[in-house]
Every structure is written in C-alpha cells, then in structure tokens.
C-alpha positions in Angstrom: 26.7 6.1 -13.1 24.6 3.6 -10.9 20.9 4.7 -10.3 20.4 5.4 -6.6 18.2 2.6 -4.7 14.4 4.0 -4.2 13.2 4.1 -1.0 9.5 3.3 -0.2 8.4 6.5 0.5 4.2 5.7 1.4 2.7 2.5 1.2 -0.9 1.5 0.4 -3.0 -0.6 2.1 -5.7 -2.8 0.5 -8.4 -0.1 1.1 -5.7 2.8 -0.6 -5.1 0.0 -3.8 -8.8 -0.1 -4.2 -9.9 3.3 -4.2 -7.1 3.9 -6.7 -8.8 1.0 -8.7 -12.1 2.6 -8.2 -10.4 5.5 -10.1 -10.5 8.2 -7.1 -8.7 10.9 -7.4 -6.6 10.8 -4.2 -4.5 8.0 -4.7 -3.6 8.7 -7.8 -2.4 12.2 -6.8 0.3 10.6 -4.2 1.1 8.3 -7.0 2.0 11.3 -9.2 4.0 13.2 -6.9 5.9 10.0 -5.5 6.5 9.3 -9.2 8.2 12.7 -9.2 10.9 12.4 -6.8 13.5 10.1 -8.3 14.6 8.2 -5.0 10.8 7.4 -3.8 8.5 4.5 -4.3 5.1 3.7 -3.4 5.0 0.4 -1.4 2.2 -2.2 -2.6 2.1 -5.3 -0.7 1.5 -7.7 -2.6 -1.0 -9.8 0.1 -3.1 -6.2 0.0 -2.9 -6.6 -3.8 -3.8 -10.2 -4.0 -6.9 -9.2 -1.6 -7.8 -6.2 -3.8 -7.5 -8.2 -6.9 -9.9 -11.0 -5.4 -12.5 -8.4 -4.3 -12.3 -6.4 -7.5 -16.3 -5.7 -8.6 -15.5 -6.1 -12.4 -13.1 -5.9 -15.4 -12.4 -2.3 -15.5 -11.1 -2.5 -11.5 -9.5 -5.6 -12.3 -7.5 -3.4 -15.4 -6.7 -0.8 -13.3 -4.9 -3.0 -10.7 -2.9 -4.5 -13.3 -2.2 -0.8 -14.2 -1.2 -0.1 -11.0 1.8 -2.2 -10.8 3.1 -1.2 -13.6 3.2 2.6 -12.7 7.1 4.3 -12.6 7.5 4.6 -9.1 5.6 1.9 -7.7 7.4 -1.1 -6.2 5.1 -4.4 -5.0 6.6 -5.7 -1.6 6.8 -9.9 -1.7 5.4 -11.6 1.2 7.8 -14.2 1.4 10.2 -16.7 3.4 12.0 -13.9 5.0 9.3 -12.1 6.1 6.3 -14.3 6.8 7.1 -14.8 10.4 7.1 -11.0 11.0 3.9 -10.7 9.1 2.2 -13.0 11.3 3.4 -12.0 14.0 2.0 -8.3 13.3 -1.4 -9.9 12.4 -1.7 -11.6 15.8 -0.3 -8.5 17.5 -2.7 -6.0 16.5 -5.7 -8.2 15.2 -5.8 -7.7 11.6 -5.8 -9.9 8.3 -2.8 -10.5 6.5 -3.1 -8.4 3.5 -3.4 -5.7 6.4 -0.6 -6.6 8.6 1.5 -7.1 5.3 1.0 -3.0 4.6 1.3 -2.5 8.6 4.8 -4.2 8.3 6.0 -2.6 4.7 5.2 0.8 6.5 7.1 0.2 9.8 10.0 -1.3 7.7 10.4 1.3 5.8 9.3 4.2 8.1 7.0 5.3 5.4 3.5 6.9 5.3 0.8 4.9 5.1 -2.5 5.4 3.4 -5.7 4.0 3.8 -9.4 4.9 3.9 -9.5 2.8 7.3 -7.2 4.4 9.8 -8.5 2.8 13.1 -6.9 -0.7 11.5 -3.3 0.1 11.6 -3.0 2.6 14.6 -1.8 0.3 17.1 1.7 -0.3 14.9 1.6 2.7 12.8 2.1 6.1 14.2 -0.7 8.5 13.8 1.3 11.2 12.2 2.5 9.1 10.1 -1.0 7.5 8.5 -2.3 9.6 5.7 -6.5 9.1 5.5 -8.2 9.2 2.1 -11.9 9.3 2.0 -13.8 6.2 1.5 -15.7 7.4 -1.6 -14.1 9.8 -4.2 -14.7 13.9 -3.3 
C-alpha cells in the first residue's frame, strides 16, 4: 500500500527556525504534534533556513538546525526555478527579505499556519487567523 503524500500543515519562518535552534520550547512542541499526525509536515523554507543558518550565534545553534531537518515530519521547501518568480514577487509585494517572502509563499501555497515570533512581517499575505505567534524569548 502506497504512503499517502504529507501535506504541509504549518510552516516556519526564519524567526520560528531560530527559536527552535535557540532550544525554546514552543517550536518544538508544534514539531511534536505535527510529527504525530501521519499526513502533516512542517514547511521549512529553505531561504529562511539558509538565513538562520548564517545568523546562527555558535556551534550548538548551528547543530540543532542541522537537527532540525532531519526531524520525521519536517519537509524543507526548495526555492527554485519554478518558484523564484513568485518569491520575488511576494518580496516586492509586501516589503520583505527573501528568506521571509519564501515562508510568506510556502504558507499561502499550502494554506498552512504560519509561525513566527514577528507577526507584523507577514500580515499583509497571510491571514491573521491563520499566523500562530510564539514569543521572542523562551517562557
């Protein structure tokens, strides 16, 4: 019997990837019960990876991203060929970077939730109810 296809269920922006590198607790509770259900993925985008990866503070943040993408469950979105254009254009559109408009995209795409510690970047392309805020520092 063929394994059905996962969707992506939430997706992470670069501020959501680092506070699960930071080892808060919040992100890695999502990633737990995503990793449950056995038709969900988290989203990673891998421009909000490459970001997080390049701002990573030391060799214990830099493990845990690595970590990360390894998790059951978690899927890294390319930013490729096919999808470039759109990217861009989403950057432009709401005035954000491209590791953020790459999340902004995966989410829309996918109508998934999105998570992130900065909500006031991605509300012009991601509907409020469906952005899921996670404190900056770890509770």
């Amino acid at each position: 019997m063929t394994e059905p296809t996962r969707q992506i269920r939430v997706v992470l922006d670069r501020s959501a990837i680092e506070s699960y590198a930071l080892g808060h607790a919040h992100v890695r509770d999502v990633l737990v019960a995503i990793g449950d259900e056995k038709a969900a993925n988290v989203g990673i985008p891998a421009a909000a990876l490459a970001e997080a990866y390049g701002r990573a503070p030391d060799e214990v943040t830099v493990a845990r991203l690595g970590i990360l993408t390894s998790l059951p469950g978690v899927a890294v979105v390319d930013l490729d060929g096919e999808n470039a254009a759109d990217v861009g254009n989403v950057a432009t559109l709401i005035h954000v970077d491209l590791p953020q408009a790459h999340a902004v995209w995966t989410a829309f795409q996918h109508c998934a939730f999105f998570l992130t510690a900065e909500p006031e970047m991605s509300v012009r392309m991601v509907p409020i109810g469906r952005i899921i805020e996670i404190p900056a520092e770890d509770a």
